[in-house]
C-alpha positions as CSV (number, residue, x, y, z in Angstrom):
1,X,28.3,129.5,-5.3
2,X,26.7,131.0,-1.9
3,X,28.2,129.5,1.0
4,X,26.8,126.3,2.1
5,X,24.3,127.1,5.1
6,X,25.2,124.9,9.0
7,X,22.8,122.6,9.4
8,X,20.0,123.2,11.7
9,X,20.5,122.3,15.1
10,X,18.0,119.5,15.1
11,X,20.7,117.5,12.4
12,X,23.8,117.6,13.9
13,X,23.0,114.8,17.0
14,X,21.8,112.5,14.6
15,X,24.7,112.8,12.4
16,X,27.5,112.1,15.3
17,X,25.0,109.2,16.5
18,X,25.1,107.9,12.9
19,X,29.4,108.5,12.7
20,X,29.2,106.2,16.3
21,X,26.8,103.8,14.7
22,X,29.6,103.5,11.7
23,X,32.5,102.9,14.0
24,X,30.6,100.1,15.8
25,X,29.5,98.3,12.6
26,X,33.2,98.8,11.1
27,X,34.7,97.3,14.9
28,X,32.1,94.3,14.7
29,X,33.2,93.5,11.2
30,X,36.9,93.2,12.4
31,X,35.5,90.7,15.0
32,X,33.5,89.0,12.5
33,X,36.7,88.2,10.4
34,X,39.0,87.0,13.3
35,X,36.1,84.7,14.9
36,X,35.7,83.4,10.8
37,X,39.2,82.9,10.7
38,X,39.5,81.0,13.8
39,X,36.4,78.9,12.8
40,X,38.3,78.4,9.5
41,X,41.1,77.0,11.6
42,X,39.3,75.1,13.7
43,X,37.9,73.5,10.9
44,X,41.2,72.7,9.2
45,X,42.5,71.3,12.8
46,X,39.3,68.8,12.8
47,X,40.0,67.5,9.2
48,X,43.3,66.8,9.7
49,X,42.1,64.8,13.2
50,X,39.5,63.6,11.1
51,X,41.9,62.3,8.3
52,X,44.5,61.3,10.3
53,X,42.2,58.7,12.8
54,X,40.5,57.3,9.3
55,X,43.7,56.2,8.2
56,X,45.9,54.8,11.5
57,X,44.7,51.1,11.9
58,X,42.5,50.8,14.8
59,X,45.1,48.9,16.6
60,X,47.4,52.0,16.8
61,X,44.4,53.7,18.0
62,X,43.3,51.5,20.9
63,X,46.9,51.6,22.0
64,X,46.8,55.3,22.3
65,X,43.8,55.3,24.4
66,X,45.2,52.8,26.1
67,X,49.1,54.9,26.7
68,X,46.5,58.2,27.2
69,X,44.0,56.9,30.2
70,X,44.7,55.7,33.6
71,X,43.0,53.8,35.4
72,X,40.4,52.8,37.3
73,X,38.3,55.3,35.9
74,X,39.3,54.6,32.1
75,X,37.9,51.5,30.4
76,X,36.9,50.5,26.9
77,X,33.0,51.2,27.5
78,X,34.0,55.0,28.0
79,X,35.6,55.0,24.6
80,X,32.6,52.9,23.0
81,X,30.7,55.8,24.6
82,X,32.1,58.3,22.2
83,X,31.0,57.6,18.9
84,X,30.2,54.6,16.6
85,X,33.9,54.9,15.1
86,X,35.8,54.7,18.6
87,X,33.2,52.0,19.6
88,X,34.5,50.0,16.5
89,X,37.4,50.5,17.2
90,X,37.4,49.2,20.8
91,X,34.9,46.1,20.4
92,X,38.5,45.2,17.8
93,X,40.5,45.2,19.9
94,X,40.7,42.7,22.5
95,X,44.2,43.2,23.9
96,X,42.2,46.5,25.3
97,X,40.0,44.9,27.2
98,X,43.0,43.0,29.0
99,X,44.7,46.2,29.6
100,X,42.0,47.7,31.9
101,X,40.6,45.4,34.7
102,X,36.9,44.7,34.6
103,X,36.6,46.9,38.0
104,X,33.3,46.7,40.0
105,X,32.3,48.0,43.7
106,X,31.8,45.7,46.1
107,X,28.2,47.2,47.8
108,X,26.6,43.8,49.3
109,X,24.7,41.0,49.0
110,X,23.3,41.6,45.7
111,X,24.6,44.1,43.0
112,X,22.7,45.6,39.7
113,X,22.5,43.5,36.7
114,X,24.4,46.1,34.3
115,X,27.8,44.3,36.8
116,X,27.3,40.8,34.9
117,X,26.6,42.4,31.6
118,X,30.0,44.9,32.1
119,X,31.4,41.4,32.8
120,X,30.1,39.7,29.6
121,X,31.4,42.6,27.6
122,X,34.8,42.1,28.7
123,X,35.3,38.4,28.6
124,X,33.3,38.7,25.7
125,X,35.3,41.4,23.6
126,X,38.2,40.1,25.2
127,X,38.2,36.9,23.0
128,X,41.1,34.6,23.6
129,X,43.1,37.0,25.8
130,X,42.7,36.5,29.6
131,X,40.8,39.7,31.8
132,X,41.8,40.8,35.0
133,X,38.6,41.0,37.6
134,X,38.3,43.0,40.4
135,X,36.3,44.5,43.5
136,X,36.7,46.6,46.0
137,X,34.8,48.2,48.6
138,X,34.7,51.6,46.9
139,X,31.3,52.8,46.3
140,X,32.6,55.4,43.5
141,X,34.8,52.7,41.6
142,X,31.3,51.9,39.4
143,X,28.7,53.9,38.0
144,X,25.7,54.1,40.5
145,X,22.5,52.7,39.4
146,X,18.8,53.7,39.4
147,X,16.6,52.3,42.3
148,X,14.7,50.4,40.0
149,X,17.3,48.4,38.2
150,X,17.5,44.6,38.1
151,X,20.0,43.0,40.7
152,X,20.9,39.6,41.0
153,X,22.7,37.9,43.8
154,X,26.7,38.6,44.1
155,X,26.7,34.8,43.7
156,X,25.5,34.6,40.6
157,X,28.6,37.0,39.3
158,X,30.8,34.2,41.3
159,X,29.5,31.4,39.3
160,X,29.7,33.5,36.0
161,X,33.5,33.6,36.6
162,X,34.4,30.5,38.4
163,X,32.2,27.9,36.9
164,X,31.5,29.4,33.4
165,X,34.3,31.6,32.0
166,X,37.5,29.7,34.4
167,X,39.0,29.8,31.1
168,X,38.9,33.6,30.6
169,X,40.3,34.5,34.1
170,X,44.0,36.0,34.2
171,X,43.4,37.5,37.4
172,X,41.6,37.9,40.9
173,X,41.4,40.2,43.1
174,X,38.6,40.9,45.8
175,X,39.2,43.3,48.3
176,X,37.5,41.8,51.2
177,X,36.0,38.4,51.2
178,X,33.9,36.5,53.7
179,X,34.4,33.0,54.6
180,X,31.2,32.2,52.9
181,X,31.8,33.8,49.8
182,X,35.4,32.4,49.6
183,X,34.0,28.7,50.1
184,X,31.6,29.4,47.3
185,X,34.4,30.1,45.5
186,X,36.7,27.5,46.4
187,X,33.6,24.8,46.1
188,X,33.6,26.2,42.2
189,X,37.1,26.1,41.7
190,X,37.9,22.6,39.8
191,X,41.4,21.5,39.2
192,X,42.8,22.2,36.0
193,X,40.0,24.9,35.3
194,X,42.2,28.0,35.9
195,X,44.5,27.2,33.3
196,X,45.4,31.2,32.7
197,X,45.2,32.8,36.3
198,X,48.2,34.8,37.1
199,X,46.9,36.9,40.0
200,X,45.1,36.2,42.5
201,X,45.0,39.3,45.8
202,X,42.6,38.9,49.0
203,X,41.8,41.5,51.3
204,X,40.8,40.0,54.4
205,X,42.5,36.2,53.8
206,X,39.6,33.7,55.3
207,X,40.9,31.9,58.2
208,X,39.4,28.4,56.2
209,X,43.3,27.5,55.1
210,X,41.9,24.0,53.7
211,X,40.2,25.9,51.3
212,X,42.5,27.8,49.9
213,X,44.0,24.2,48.1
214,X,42.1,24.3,45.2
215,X,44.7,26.7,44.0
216,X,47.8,25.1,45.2
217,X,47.5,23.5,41.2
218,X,46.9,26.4,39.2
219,X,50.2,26.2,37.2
220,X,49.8,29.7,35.9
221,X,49.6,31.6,39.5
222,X,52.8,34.3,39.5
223,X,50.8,37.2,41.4
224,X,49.8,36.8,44.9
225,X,48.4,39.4,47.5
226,X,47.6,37.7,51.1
227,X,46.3,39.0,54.2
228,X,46.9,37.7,57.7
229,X,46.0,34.0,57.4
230,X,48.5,32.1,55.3
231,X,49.3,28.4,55.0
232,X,52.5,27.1,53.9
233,X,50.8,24.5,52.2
234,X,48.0,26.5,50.5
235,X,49.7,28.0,46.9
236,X,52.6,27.2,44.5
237,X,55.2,29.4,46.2
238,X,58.0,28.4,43.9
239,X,56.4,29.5,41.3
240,X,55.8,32.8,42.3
241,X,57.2,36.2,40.9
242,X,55.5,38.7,43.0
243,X,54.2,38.4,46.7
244,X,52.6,40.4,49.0
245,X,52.1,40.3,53.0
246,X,50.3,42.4,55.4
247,X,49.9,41.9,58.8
248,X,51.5,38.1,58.4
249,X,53.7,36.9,61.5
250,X,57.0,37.9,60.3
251,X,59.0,34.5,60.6
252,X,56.1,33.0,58.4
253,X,57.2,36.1,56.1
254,X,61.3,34.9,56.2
255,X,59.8,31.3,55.5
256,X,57.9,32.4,52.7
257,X,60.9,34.0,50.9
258,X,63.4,31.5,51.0
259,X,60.6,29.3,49.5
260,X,60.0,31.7,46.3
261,X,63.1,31.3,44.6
262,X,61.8,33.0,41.3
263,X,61.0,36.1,42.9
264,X,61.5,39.5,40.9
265,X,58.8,41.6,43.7
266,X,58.7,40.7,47.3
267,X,56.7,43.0,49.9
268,X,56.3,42.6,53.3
269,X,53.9,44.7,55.0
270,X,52.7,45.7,59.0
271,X,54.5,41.9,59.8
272,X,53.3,40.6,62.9
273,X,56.3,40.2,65.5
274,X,56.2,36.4,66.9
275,X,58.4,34.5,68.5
276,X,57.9,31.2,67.9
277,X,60.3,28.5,66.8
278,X,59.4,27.1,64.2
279,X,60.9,28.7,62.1
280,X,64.2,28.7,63.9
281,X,66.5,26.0,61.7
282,X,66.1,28.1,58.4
283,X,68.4,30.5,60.2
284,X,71.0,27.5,59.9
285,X,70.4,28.0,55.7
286,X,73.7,28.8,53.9
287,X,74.0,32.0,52.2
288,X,71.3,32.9,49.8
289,X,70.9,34.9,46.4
290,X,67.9,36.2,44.5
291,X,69.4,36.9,41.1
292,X,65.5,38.2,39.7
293,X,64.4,40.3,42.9
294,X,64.5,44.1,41.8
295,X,61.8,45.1,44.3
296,X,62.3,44.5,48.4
297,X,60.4,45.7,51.2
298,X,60.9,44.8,54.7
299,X,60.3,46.0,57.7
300,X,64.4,46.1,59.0
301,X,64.6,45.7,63.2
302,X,66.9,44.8,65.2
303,X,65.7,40.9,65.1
304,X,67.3,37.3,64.3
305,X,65.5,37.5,60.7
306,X,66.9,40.8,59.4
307,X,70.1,39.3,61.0
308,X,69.8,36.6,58.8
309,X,68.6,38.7,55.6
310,X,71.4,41.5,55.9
311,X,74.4,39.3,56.5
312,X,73.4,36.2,54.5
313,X,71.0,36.8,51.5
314,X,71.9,38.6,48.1
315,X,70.3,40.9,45.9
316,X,72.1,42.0,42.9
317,X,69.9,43.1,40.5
318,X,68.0,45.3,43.3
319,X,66.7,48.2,42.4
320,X,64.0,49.2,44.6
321,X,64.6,49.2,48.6
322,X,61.7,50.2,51.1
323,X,62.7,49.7,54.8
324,X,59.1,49.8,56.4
325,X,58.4,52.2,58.8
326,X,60.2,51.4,62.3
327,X,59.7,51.0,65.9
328,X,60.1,54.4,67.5
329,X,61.0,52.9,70.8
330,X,63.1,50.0,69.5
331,X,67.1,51.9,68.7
332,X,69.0,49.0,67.8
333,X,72.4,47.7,68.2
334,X,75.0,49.2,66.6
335,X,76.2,45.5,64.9
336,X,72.5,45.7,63.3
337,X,73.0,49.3,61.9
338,X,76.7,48.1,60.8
339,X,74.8,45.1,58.9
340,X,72.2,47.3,57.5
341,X,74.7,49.8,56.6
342,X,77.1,46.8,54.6
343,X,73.8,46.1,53.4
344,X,72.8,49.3,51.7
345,X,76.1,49.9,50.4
346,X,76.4,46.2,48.6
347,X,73.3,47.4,46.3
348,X,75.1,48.8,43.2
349,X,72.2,48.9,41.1
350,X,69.6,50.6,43.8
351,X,67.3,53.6,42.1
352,X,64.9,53.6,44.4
353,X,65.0,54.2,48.4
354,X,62.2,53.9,50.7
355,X,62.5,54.2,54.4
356,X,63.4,56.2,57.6
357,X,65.4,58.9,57.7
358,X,67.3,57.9,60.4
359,X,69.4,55.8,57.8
360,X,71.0,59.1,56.7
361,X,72.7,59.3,60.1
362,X,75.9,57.6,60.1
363,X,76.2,54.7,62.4
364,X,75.5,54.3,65.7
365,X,71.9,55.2,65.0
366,X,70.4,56.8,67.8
367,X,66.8,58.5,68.3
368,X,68.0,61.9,69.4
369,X,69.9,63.0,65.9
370,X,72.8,65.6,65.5
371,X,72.1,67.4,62.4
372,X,76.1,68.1,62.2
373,X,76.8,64.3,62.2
374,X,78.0,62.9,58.8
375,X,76.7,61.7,56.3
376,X,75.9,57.6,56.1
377,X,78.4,56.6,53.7
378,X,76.6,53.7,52.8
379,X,74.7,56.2,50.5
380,X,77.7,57.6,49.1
381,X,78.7,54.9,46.2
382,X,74.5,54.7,44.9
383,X,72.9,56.0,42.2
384,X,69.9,56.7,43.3
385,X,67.2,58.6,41.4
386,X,64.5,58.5,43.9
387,X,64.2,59.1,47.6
388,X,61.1,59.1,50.0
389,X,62.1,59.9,53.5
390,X,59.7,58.9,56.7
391,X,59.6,60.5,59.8
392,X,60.7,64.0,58.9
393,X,61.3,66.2,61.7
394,X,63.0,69.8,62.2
395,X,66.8,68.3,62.8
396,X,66.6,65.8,60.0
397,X,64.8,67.5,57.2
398,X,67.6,70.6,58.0
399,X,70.1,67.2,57.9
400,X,69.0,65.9,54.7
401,X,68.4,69.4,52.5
402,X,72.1,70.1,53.8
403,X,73.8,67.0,53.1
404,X,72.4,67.0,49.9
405,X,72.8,70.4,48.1
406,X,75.3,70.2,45.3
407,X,77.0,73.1,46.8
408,X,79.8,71.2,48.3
409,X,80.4,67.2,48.1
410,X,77.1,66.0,45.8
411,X,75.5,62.9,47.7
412,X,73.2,61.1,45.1
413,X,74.0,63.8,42.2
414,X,71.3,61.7,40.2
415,X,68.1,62.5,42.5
416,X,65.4,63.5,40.3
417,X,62.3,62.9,42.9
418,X,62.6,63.4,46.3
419,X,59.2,62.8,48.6
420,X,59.3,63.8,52.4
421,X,56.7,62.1,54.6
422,X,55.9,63.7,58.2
423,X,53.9,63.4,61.0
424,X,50.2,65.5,60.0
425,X,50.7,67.8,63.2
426,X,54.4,68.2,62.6
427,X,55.6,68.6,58.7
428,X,53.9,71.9,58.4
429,X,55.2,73.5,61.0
430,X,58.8,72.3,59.9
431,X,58.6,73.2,56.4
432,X,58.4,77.3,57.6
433,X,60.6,76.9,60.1
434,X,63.4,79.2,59.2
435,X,65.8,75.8,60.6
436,X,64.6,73.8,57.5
437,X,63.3,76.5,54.8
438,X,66.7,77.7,54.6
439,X,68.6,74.9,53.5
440,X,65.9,73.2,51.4
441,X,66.0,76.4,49.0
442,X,69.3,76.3,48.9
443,X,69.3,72.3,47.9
444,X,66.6,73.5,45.3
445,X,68.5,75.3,43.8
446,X,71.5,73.8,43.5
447,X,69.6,70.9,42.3
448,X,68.0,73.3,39.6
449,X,70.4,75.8,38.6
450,X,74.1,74.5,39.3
451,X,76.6,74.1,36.9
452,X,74.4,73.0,33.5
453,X,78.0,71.7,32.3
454,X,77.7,68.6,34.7
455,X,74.2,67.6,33.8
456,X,75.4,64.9,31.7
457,X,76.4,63.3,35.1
458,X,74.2,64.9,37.3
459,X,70.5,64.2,36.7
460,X,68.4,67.6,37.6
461,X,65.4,67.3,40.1
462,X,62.6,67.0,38.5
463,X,59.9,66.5,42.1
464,X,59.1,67.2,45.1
465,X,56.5,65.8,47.2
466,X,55.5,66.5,51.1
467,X,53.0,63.8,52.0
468,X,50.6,63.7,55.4
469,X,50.7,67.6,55.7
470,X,47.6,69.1,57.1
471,X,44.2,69.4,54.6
472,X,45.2,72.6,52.6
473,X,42.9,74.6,50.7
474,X,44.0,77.7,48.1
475,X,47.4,77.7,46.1
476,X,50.2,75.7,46.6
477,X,52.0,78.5,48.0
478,X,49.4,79.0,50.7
479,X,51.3,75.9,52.4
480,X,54.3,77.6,53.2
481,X,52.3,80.1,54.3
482,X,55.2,81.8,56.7
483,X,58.7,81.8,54.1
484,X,59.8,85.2,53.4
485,X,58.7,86.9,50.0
486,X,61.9,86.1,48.6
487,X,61.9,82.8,49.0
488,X,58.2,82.4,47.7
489,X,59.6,84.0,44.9
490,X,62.4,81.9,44.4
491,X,59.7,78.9,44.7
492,X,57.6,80.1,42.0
493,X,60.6,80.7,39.7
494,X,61.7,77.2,39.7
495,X,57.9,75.8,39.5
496,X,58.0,78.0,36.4
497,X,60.9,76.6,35.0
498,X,59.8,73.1,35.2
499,X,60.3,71.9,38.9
500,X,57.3,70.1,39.8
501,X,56.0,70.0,43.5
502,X,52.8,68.5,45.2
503,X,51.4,68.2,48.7
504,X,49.6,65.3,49.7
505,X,47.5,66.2,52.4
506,X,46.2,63.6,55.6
507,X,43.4,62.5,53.1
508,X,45.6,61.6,50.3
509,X,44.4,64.6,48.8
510,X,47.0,66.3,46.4
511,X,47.8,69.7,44.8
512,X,50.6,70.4,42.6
């Protein structure tokens, strides 16, 4: 045969851009198979979601969304909102609808229509089981409305609740109340109606103590959140298992706690410092012991009632301590910090410890710390899990991260969350200063990495949280903007292996 002849010139483009055309279809095939596999699998993954939500009972369901959302932004009309099944499945349900508290904003006067008919669903779907109703002066809590919707006045929502559906109420809680909306309440408010209330909380308590009696009766009341005003006479105080305070004079606050034998919560916030004597013969009481309380908070000075409360009140099932903020000018004697001290140390079962860090300082307490002073041995026999400091400075975060690595001695060798709180203009600045940044990688990770032989009795930290630092932008890293690159990567390596830290900014803004 003769030799086969080259092609002419004009051929041989087209045949390389037909060899590139080739490789292009044969590349887009391979893509074609992996996006029909993973279609294929995605497929397979819905049926079995499919399958496996068709046969659980809706029950098991509801309490999955319910274990799944928070709140206040979850509520059963967002999962009624995603299909016809799921809608089913929550208008079944109505221990669901007691879980999440019929939240609305508080905006005025009037307030859309949609408010009473979110209501109506509630108590509605709610059946026999009591809802929780509250409102707060939070324009974003609710979904805003079109100009042109329906409103009604706020009053009408009152009488809905007080005068229609008493019945259906298991709680109350308004954020702030006028003195004419609280009479409108109280004037609707029969005895014997609120057979099934359990929590009642008002912002701004009215100053109208006589009308506060129509619930002095309401046999159910366990839950109650006061501010300012308060009456002695007013509410069941016996009866009580939670109570809260702000801004209440602070020997109406000791009063109010002897009274409430059955606590198992008791919080006293911002007290007011009076001193009258009214009060004064319940400091002649004999020694007294709250064998429910597990949660305390107090704001601890150097004053005749926390006299009283460290040296002659008990708390042995106490598990959770905050020691409000205190008065920067006010040092105390040392008998108070040798009370508070005995105090501390008497609490076996404490987890949780809220308060200054000037309670780390071993007595006498003074404002100007040593860093090198010991440790508070009142801290030495707990087993506390969680710790949230106040007042962090240069000398005692360097204290605290020292005293509390597990190179040496272990102090709390159970901490698994530790939260720092600072001054805005001043916890920045101390967390890069080489004084504190130092020690507090060491404590990390000694807390981390240690001897993984021990964990069995020491618990590995698991958080930590800076709170009031300045508004941050960027990654978290950004905040300690000044460590060394060694020690940024020593960060990162534990965040990687499962520590978890946040910083909550002035705003209450948080980044992880």
């Amino acid at each position: 045969m003769p030799p086969s002849s080259p092609l002419p010139p004009v051929l041989s483009p087209k045949e390389i851009e037909v060899d590139s055309l080739n490789a292009t279809l044969s590349q887009l095939a391979v893509e074609t198979q992996l996006i029909v596999t993973k279609r294929a699998q995605c497929l397979r993954r819905l049926n079995e979601l499919s399958a496996a939500t068709t046969i659980l009972p809706s029950e098991m369901l509801s309490n999955i969304f319910e274990h799944v959302c928070s709140e206040p932004m979850s509520s059963p009309v967002a999962l009624g909102a995603v299909c016809s099944y799921w809608r089913d499945v929550a208008w079944a349900n109505p221990s669901l609808w007691n879980s999440f508290n019929a939240k609305f904003a508080l905006g005025g006067p009037t307030i859309p229509r949609r408010t009473l008919d979110l209501l109506d669903l509630h108590f509605t779907n709610a059946k026999s089981i009591p809802v929780t109703v509250l409102f707060y002066d939070e324009p974003d809590v609710s979904c805003h409305s079109p100009p042109n919707q329906p409103s009604i006045p706020f009053q009408n929502l009152l009488e809905y609740i007080f005068r229609d559906n008493p019945q259906k109420l298991g709680g109350f809680v308004m954020d702030t109340i006028t003195d004419a909306w609280w009479h409108f309440v109280c004037d609707l408010v029969q005895p014997g109606f609120l057979t099934r209330l359990r929590r009642l909380e008002l912002g701004a308590t009215p100053s109208s103590h006589h009308r506060h009696r129509p619930f002095f009766s309401v046999s159910t009341l366990t839950k109650l959140s006061l501010h300012e005003n308060v009456e002695i006479e007013s509410f069941p105080w016996s009866q009580l298992t939670h109570l809260e305070l702000f801004g209440v004079d602070k020997d109406v606050c000791f009063s109010l706690l002897l009274q409430c034998t059955s606590l198992m919560e008791y919080r006293c916030h911002k007290p007011k410092i009076t001193y009258s004597r009214n009060y004064a013969h319940l400091l002649d009481s004999n020694k007294v012991t709250f064998t429910r309380l597990h949660t305390l908070e107090w704001c601890f000075q150097d004053d005749e009632w926390s006299h009283f409360l460290l040296a002659s009140m008990a708390f042995p099932s106490l598990r959770h301590l905050h020691c409000s903020p205190r008065n920067s000018n006010v040092r105390g004697s040392s008998s108070f910090w040798r009370l508070m001290d005995n105090f501390i140390g008497s609490l076996t079962r404490l987890k949780t410890f809220h308060g200054d860090i000037c309670f780390f300082w071993d007595a006498p307490k003074q404002c100007d710390h040593d860093d090198n002073a010991p440790f508070n041995e009142a801290f030495r026999s707990l087993d506390l899990e969680e710790l949230h400091l106040q007042h962090g400075d240069i000398r005692g975060l360097r204290f605290v991260f020292r005293q509390l690595s597990l190179a040496d001695s272990p102090f709390l060798p159970r901490l698994r969350l530790i939260s720092i709180e600072g001054k805005a203009s001043r916890l920045d600045w101390c967390l890069n200063d080489p004084l504190v940044y130092a020690p507090f990688i060491d404590f990390l990770v000694t807390r981390r990495d240690g001897d993984h032989t021990k964990w069995k009795q020491n618990k590995r930290l698991e958080v930590v949280r800076f709170r009031r630092t300045f508004h941050f932008k960027g990654t978290f890293s950004e905040v300690f903007h000044q460590l060394p690159a060694a020690e940024v990567d020593i960060l990162k390596r534990l965040v990687e292996e499962g520590l978890h830290m946040e910083v909550v900014d002035t705003s209450g803004k948080s980044k992880a």
